[in-house]
FIVO-14573 format. One record per atom (N, C-alpha, C, O): residue number from 0; residue in one letter; atom name; y, z, x. Coordinates in Angstrom, 3 decimals. Example, Ala and Ser with C-alpha at 12.3 -4.5 7.8 and 13.67 -1.06 7.14 Angstrom:
# residues 2
+------+------+------+----------+----------+----------+
: mike : tiza : vofi :        Y :        Z :        X :
+------+------+------+----------+----------+----------+
:    0 :    a :    N :   -5.690 :    7.800 :   13.190 :
:    0 :    a :   CA :   -4.500 :    7.800 :   12.300 :
:    0 :    a :    C :   -3.300 :    7.800 :   13.200 :
:    0 :    a :    O :   -3.319 :    8.465 :   14.236 :
:    1 :    s :    N :   -2.250 :    7.080 :   12.850 :
:    1 :    s :   CA :   -1.060 :    7.140 :   13.670 :
:    1 :    s :    C :    0.030 :    7.870 :   12.900 :
:    1 :    s :    O :    1.138 :    8.039 :   13.409 :
+------+------+------+----------+----------+----------+
END
This chain:
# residues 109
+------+------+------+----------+----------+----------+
: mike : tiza : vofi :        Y :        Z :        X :
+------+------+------+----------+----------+----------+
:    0 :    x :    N :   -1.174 :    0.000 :    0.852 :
:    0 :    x :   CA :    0.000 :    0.000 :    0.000 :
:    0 :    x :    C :    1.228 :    0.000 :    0.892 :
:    0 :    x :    O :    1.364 :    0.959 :    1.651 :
:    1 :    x :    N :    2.304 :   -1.142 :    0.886 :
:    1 :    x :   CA :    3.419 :   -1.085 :    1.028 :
:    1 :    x :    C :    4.072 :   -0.636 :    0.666 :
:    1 :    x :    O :    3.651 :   -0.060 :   -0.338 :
:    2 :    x :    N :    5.611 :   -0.358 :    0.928 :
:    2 :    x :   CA :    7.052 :    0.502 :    0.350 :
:    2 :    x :    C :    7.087 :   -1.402 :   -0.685 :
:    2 :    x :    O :    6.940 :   -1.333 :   -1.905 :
:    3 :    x :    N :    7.190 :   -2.173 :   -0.339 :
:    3 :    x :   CA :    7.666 :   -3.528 :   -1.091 :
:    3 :    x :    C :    7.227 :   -3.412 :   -2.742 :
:    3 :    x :    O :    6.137 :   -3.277 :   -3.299 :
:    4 :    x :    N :    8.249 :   -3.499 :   -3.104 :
:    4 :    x :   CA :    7.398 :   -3.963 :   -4.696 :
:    4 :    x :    C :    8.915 :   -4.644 :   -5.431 :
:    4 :    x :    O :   10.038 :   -4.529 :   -4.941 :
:    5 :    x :    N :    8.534 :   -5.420 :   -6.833 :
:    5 :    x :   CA :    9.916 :   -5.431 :   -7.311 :
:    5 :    x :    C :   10.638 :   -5.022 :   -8.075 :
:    5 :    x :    O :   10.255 :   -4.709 :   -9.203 :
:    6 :    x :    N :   11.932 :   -4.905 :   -7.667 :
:    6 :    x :   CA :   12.508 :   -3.901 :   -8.199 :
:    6 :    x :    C :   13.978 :   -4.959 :   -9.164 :
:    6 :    x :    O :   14.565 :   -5.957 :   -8.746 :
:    7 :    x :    N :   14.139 :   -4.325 :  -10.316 :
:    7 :    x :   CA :   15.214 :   -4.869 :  -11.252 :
:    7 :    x :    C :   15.901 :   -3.886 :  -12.000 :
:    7 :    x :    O :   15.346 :   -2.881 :  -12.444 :
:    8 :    x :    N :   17.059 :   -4.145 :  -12.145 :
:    8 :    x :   CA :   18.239 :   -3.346 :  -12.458 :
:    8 :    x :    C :   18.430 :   -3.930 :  -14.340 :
:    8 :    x :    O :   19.145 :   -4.911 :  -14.545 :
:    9 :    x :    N :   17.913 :   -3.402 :  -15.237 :
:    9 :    x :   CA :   18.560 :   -3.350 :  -16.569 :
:    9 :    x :    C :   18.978 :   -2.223 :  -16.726 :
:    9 :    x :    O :   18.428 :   -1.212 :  -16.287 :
:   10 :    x :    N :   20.347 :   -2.273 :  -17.587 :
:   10 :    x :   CA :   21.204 :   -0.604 :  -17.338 :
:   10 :    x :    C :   20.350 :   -0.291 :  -18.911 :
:   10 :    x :    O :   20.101 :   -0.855 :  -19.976 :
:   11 :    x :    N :   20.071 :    1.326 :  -18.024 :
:   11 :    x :   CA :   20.853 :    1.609 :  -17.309 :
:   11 :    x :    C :   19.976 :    2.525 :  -16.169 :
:   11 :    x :    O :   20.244 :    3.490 :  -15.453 :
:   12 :    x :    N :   18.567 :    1.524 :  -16.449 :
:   12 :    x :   CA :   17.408 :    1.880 :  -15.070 :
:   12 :    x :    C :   17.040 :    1.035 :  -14.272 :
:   12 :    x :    O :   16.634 :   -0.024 :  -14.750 :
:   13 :    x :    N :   17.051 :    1.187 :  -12.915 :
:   13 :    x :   CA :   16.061 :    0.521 :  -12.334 :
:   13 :    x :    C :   14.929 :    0.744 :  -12.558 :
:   13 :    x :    O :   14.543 :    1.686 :  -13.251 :
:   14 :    x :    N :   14.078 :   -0.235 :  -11.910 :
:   14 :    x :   CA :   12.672 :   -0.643 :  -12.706 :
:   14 :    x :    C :   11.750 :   -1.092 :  -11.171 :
:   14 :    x :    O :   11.890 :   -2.311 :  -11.061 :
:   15 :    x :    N :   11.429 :   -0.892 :  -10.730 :
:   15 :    x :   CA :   10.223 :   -0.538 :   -9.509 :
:   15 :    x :    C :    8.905 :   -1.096 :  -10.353 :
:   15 :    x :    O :    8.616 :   -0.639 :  -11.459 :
:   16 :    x :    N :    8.322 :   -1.895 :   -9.850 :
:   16 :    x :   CA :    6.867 :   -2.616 :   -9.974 :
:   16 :    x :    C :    5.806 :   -2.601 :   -8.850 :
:   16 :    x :    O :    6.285 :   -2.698 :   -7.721 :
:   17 :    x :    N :    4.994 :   -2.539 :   -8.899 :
:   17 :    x :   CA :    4.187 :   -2.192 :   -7.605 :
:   17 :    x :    C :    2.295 :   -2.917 :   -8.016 :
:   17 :    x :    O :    1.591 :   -2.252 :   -8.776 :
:   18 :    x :    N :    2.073 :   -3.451 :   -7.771 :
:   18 :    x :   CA :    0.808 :   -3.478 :   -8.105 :
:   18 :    x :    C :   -0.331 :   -3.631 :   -6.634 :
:   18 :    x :    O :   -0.039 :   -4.247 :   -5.609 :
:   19 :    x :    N :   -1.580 :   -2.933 :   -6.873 :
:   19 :    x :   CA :   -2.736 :   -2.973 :   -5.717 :
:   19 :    x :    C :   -3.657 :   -2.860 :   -6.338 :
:   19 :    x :    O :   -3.736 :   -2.492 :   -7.510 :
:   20 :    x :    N :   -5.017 :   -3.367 :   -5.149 :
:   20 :    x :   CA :   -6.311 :   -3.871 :   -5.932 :
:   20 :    x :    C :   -7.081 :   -2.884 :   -4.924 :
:   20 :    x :    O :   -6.854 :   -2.748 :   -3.722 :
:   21 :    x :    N :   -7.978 :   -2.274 :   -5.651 :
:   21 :    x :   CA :   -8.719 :   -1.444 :   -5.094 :
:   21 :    x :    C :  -10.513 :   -1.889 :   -5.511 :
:   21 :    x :    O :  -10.868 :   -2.056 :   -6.678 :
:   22 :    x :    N :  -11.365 :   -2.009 :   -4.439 :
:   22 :    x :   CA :  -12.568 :   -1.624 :   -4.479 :
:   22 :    x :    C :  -13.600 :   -0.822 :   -4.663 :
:   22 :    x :    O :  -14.745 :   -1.179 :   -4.386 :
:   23 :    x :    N :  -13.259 :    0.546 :   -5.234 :
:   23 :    x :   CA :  -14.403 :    1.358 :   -6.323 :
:   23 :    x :    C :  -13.228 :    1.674 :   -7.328 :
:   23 :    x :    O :  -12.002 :    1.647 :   -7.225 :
:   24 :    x :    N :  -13.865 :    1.899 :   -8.063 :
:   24 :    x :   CA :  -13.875 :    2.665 :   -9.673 :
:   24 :    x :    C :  -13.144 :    4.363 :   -8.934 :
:   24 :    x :    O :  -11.982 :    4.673 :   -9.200 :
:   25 :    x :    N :  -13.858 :    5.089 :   -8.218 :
:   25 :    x :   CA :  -14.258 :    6.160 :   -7.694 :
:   25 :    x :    C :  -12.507 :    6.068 :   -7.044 :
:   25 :    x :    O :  -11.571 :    6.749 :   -7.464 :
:   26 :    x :    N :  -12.466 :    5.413 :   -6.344 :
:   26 :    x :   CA :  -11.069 :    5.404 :   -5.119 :
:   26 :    x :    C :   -9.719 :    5.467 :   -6.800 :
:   26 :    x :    O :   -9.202 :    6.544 :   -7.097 :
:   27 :    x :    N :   -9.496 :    4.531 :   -7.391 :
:   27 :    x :   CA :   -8.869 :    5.127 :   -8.310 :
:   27 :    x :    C :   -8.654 :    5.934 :   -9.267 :
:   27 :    x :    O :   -7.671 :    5.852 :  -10.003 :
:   28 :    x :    N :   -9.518 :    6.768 :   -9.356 :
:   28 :    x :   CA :   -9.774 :    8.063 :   -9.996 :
:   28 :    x :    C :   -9.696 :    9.328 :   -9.666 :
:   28 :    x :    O :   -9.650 :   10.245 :  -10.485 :
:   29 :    x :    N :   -9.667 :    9.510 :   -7.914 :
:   29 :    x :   CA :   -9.247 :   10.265 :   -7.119 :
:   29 :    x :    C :   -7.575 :    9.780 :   -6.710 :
:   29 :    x :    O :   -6.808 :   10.366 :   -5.945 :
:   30 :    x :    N :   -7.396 :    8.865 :   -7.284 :
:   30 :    x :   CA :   -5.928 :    8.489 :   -6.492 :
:   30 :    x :    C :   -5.128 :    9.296 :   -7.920 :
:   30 :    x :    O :   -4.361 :   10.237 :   -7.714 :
:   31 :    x :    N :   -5.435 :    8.770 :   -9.435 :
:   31 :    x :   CA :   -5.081 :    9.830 :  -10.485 :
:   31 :    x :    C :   -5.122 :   10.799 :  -10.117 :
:   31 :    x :    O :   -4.189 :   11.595 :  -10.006 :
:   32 :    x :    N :   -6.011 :   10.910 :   -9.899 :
:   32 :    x :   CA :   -6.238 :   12.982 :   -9.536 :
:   32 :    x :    C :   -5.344 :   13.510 :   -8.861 :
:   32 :    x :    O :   -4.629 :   14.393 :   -9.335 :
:   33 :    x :    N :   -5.235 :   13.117 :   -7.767 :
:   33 :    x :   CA :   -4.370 :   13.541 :   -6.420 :
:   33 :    x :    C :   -2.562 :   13.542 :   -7.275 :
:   33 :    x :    O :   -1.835 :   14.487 :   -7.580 :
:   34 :    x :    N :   -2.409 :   12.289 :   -7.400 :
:   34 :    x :   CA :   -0.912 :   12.054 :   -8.098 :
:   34 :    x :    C :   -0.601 :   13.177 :   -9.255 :
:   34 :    x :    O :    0.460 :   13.756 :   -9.487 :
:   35 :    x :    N :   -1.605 :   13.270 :   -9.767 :
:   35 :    x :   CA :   -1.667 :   14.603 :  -10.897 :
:   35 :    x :    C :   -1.211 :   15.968 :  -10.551 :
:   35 :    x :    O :   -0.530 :   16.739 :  -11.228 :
:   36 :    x :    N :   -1.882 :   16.173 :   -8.977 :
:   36 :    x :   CA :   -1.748 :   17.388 :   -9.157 :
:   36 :    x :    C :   -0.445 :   17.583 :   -8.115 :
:   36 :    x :    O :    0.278 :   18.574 :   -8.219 :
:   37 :    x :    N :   -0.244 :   16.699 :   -7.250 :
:   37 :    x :   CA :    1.052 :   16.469 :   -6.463 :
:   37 :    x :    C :    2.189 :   16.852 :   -7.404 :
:   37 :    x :    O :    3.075 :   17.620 :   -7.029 :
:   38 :    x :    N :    2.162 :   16.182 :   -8.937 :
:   38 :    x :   CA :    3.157 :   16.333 :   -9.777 :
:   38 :    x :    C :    2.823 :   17.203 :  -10.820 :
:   38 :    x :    O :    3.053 :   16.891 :  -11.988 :
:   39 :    x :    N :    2.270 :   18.331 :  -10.490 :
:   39 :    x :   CA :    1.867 :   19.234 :  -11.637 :
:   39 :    x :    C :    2.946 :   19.903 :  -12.320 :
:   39 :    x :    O :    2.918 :   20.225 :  -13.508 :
:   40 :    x :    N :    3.754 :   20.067 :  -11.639 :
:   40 :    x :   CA :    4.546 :   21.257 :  -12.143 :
:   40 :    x :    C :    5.674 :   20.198 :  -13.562 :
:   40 :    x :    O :    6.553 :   20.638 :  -14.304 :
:   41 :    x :    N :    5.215 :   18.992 :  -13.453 :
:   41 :    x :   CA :    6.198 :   17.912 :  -14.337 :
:   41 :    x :    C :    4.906 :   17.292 :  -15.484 :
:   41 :    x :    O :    3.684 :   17.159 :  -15.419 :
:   42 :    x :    N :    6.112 :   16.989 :  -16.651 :
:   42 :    x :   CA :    5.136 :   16.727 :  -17.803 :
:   42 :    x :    C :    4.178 :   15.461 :  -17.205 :
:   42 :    x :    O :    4.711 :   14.682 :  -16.415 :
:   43 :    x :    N :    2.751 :   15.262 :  -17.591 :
:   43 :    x :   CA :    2.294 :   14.254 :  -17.904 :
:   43 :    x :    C :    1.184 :   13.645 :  -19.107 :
:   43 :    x :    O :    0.619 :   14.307 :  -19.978 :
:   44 :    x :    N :    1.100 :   12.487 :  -18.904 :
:   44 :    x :   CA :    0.299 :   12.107 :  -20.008 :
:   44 :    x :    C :   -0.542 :   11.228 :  -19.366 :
:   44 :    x :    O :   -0.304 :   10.496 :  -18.405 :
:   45 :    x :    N :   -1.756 :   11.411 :  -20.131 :
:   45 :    x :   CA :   -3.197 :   11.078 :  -19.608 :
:   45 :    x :    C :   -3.361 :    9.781 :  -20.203 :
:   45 :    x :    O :   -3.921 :    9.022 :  -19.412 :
:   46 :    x :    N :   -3.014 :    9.116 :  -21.568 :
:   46 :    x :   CA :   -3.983 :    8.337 :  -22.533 :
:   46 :    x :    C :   -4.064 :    7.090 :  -21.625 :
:   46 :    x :    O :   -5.134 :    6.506 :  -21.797 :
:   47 :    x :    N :   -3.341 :    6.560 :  -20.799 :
:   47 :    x :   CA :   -3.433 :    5.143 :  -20.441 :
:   47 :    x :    C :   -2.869 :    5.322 :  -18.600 :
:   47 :    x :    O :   -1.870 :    5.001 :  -17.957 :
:   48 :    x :    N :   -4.117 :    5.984 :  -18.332 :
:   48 :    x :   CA :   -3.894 :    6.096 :  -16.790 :
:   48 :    x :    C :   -2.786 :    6.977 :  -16.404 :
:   48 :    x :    O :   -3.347 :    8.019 :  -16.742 :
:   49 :    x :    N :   -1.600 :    7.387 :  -15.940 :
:   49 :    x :   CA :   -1.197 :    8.425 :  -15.800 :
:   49 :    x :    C :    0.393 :    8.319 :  -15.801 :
:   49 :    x :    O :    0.992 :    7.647 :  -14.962 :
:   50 :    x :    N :    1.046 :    9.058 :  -16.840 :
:   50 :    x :   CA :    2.773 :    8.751 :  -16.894 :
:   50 :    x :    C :    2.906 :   10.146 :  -16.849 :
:   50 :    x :    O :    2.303 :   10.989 :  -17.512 :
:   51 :    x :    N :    4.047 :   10.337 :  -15.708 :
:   51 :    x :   CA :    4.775 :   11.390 :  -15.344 :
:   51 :    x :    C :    6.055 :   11.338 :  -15.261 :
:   51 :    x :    O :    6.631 :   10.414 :  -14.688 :
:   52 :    x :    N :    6.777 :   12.519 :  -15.934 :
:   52 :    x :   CA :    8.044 :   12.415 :  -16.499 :
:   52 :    x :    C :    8.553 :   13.440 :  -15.305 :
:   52 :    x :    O :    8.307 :   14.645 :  -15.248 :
:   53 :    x :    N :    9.227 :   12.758 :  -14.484 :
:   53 :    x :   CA :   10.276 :   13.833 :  -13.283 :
:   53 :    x :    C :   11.807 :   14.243 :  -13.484 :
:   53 :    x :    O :   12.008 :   13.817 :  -14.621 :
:   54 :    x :    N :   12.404 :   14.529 :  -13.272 :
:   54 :    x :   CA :   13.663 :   14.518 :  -13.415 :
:   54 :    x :    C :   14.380 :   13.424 :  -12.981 :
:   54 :    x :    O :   14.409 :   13.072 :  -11.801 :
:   55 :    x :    N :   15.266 :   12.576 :  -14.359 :
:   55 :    x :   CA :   15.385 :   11.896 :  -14.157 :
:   55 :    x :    C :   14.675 :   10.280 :  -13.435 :
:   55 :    x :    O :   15.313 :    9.299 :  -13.052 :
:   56 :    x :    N :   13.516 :   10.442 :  -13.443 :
:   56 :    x :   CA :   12.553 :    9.206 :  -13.107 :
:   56 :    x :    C :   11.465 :    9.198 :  -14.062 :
:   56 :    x :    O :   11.059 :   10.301 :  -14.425 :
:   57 :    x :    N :   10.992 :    8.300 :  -14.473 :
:   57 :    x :   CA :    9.523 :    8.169 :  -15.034 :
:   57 :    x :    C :    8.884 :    7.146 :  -14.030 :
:   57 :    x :    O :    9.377 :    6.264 :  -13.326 :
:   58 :    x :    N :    7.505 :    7.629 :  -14.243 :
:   58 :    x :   CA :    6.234 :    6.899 :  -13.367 :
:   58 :    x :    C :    4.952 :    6.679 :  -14.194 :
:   58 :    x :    O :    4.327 :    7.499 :  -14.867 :
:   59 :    x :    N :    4.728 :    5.454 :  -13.992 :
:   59 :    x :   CA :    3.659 :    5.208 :  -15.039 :
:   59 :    x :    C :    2.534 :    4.635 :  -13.966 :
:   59 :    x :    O :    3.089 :    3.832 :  -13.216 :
:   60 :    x :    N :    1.040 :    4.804 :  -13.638 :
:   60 :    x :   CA :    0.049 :    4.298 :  -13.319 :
:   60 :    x :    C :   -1.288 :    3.824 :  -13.867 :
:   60 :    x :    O :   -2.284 :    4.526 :  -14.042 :
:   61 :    x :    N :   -1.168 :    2.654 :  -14.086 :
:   61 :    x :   CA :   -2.574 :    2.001 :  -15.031 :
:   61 :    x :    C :   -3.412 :    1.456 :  -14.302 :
:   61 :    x :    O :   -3.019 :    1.354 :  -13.140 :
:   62 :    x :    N :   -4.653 :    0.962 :  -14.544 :
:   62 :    x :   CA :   -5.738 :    0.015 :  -14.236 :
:   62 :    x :    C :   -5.069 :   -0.977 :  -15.701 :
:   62 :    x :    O :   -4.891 :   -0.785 :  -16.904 :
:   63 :    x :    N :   -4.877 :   -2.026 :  -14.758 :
:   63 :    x :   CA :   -4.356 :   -3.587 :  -15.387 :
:   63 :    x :    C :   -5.922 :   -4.344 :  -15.536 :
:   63 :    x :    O :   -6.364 :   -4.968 :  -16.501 :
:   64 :    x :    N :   -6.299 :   -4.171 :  -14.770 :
:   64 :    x :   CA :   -7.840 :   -5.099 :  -14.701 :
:   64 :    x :    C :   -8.484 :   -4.845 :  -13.922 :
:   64 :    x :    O :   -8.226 :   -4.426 :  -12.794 :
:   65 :    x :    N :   -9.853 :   -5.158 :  -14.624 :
:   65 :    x :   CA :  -11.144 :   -4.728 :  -13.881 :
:   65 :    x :    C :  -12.011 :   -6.099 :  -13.779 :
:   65 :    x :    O :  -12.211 :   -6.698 :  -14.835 :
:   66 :    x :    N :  -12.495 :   -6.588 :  -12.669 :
:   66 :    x :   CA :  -13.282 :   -7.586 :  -12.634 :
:   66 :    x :    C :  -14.547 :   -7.036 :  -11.417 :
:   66 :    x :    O :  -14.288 :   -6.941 :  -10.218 :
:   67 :    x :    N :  -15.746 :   -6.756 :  -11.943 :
:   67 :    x :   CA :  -16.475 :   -5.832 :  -11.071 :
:   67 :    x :    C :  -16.176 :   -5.049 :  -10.698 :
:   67 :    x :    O :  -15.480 :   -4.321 :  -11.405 :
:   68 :    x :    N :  -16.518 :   -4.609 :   -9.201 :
:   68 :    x :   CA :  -15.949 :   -3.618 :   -8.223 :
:   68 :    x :    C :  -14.480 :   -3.388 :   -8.284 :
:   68 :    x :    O :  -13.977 :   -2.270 :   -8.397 :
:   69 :    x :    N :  -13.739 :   -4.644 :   -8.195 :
:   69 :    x :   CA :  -12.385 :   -4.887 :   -8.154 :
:   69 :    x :    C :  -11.626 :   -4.157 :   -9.440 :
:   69 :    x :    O :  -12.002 :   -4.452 :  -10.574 :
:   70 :    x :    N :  -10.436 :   -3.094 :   -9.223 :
:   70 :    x :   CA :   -9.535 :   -3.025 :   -9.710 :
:   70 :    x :    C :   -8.510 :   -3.057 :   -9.332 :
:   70 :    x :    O :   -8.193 :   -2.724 :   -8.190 :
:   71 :    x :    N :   -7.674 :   -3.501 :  -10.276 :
:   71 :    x :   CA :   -6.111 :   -4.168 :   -9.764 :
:   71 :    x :    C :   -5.327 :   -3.009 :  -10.729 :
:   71 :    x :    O :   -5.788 :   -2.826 :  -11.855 :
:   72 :    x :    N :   -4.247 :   -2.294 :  -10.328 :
:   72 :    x :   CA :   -3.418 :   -1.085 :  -10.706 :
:   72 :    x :    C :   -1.955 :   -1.379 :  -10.507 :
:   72 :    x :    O :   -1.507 :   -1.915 :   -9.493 :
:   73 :    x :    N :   -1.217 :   -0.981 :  -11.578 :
:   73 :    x :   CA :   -0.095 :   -1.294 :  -11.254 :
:   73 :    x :    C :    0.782 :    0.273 :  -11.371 :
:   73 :    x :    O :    0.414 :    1.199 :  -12.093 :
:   74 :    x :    N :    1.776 :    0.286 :  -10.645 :
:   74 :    x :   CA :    2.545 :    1.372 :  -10.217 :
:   74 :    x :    C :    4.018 :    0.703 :  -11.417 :
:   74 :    x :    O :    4.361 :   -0.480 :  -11.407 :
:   75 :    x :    N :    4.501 :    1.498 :  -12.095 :
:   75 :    x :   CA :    5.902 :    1.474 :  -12.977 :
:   75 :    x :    C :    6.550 :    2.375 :  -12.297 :
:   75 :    x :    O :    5.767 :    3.260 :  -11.953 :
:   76 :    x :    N :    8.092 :    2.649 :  -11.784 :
:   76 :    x :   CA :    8.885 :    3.415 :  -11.711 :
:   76 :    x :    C :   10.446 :    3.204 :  -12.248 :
:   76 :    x :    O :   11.380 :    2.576 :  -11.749 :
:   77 :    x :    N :   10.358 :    3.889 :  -13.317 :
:   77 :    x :   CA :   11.803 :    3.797 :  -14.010 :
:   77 :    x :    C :   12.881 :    5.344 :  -13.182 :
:   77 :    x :    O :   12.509 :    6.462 :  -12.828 :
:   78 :    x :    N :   14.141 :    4.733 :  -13.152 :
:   78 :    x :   CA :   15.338 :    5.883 :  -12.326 :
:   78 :    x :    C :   16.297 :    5.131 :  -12.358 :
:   78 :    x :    O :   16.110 :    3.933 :  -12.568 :
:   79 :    x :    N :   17.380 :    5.564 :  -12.187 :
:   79 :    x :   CA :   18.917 :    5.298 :  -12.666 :
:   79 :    x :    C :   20.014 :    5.219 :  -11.626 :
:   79 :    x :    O :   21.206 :    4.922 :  -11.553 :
:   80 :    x :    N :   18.563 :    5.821 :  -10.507 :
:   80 :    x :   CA :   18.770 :    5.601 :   -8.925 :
:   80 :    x :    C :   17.784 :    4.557 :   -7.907 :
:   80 :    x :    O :   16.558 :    4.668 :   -7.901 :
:   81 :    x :    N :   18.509 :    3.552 :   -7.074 :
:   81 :    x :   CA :   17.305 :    3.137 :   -6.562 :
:   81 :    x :    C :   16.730 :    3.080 :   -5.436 :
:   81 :    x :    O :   15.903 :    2.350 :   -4.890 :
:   82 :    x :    N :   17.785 :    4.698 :   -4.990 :
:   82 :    x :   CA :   17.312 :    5.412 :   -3.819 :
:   82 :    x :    C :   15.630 :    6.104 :   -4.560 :
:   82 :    x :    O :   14.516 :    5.945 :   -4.062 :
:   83 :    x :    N :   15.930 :    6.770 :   -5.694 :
:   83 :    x :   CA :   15.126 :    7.314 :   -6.306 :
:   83 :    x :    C :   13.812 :    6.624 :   -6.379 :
:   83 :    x :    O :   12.909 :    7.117 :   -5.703 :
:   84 :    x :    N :   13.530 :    5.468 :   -7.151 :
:   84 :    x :   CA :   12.820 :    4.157 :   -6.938 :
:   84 :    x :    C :   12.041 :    4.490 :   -5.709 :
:   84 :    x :    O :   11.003 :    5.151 :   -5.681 :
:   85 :    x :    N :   12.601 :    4.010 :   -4.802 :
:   85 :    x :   CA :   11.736 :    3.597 :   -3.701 :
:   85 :    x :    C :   11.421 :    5.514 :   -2.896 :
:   85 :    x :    O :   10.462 :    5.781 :   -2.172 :
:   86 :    x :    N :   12.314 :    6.335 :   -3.236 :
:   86 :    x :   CA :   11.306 :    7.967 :   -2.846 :
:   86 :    x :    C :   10.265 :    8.227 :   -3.040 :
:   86 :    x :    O :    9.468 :    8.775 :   -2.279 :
:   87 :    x :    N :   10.005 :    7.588 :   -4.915 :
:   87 :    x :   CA :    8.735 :    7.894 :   -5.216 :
:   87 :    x :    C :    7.767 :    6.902 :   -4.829 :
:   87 :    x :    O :    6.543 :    7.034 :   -4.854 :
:   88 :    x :    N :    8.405 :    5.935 :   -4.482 :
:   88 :    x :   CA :    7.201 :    4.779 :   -4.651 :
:   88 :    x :    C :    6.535 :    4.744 :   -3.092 :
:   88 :    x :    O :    5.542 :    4.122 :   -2.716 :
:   89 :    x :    N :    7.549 :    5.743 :   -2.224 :
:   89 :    x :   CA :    7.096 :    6.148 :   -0.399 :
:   89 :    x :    C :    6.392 :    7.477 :   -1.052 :
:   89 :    x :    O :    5.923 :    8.025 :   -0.055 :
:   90 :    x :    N :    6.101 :    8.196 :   -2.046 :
:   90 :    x :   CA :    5.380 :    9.174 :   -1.884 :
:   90 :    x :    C :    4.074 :    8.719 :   -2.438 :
:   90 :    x :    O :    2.951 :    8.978 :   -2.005 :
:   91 :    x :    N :    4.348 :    8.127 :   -3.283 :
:   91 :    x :   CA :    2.585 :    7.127 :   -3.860 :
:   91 :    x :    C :    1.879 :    6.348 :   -2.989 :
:   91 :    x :    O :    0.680 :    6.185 :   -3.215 :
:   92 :    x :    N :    2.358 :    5.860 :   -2.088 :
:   92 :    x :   CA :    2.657 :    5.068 :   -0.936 :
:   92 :    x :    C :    1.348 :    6.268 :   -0.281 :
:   92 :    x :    O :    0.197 :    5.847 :   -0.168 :
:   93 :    x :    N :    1.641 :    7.543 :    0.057 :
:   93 :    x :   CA :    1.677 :    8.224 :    1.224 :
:   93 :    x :    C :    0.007 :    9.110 :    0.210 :
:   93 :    x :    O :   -0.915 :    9.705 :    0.768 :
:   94 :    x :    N :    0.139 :    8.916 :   -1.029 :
:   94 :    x :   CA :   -1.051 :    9.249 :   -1.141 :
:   94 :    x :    C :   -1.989 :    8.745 :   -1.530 :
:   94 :    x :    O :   -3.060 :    9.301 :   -1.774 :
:   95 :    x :    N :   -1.647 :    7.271 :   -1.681 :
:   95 :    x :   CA :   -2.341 :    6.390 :   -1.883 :
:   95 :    x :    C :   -3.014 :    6.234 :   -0.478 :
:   95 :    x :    O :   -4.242 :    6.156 :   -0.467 :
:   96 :    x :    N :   -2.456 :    6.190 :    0.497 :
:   96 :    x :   CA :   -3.167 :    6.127 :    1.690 :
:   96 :    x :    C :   -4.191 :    7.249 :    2.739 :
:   96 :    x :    O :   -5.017 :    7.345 :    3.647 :
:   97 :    x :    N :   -3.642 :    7.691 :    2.097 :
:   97 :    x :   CA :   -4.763 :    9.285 :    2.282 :
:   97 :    x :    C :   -5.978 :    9.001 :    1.920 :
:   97 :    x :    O :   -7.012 :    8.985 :    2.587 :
:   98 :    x :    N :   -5.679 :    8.645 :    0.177 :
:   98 :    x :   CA :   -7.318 :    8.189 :   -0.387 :
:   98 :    x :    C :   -7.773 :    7.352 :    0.276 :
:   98 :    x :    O :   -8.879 :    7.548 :    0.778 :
:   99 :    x :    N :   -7.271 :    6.472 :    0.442 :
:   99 :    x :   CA :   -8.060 :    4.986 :    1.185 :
:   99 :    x :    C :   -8.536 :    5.042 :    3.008 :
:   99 :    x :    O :   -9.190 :    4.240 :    3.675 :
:  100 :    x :    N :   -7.771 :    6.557 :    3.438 :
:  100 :    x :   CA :   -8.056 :    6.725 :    4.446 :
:  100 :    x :    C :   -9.373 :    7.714 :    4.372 :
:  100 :    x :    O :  -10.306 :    7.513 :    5.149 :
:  101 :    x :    N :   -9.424 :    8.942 :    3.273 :
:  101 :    x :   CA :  -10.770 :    9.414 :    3.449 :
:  101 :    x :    C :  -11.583 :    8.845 :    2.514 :
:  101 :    x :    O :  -12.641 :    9.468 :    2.429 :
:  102 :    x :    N :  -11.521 :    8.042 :    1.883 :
:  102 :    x :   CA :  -12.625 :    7.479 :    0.715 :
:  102 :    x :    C :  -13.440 :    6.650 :    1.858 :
:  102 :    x :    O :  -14.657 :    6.836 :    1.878 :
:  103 :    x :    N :  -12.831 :    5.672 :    2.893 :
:  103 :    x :   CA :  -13.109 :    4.685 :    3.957 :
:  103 :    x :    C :  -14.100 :    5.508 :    5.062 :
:  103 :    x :    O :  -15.157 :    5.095 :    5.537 :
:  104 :    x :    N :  -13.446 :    6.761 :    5.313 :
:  104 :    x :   CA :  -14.433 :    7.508 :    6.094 :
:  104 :    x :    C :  -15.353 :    7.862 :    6.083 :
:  104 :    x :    O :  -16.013 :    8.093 :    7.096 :
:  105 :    x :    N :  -16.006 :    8.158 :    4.051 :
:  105 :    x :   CA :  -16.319 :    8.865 :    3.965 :
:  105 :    x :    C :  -17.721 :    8.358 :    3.395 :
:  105 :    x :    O :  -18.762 :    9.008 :    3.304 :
:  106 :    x :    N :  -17.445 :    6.824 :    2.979 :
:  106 :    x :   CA :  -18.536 :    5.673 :    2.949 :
:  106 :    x :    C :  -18.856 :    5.129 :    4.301 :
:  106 :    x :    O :  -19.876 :    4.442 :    4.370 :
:  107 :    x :    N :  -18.185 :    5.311 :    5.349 :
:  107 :    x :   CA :  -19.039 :    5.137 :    6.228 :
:  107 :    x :    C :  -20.162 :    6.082 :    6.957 :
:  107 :    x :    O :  -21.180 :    5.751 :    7.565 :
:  108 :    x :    N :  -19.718 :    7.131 :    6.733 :
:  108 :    x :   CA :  -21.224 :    8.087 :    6.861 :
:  108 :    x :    C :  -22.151 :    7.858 :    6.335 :
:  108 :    x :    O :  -23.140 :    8.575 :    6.486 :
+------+------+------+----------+----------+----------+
END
């Protein structure tokens, strides 16, 4: 996962898009998890992959599609800042790569 994604200005939010394709089922379900509890202390909602309401930002994370192994996920970040935008989207960033760094390790044993 890159910081890059695109980003568009309708007032009176910016709008952050992000999408990545992941290879287990398992790797995005721990990546929910993790984002969950990183942002516990802020409302969220479960029904359609995971929207978290921060101050002043919303973040939405879905599975867009599944074709086998392959899932493709897209990252939403709404803020009114687009310093804000791209903070969160370097902290998803940062745990998105964690997972993919011990999920990778951890199939190779």
């Amino acid at each position: 996962m890159d910081l890059k994604g695109s980003i568009k200005y309708l007032k009176p939010y910016y709008t952050l898009v992000h999408q990545e394709t992941l290879t287990h089922q398992e790797t995005y379900i721990k990546f929910i998890n993790w984002v969950s509890g990183e942002f516990d202390l802020y409302l969220q909602e479960k029904t359609e992959g995971l929207k978290i309401y921060y101050p002043n930002v919303y973040f939405n994370i879905k599975n867009i599609a599944n074709s086998g192994q392959e899932i493709k996920l897209q990252i939403t970040i709404l803020s009114r800042s687009k310093e804000i935008c791209y903070k969160i989207n370097k902290q998803l960033q940062s745990i998105f790569n964690q997972i993919i760094q011990i999920y990778n390790n951890q199939s190779r044993k």
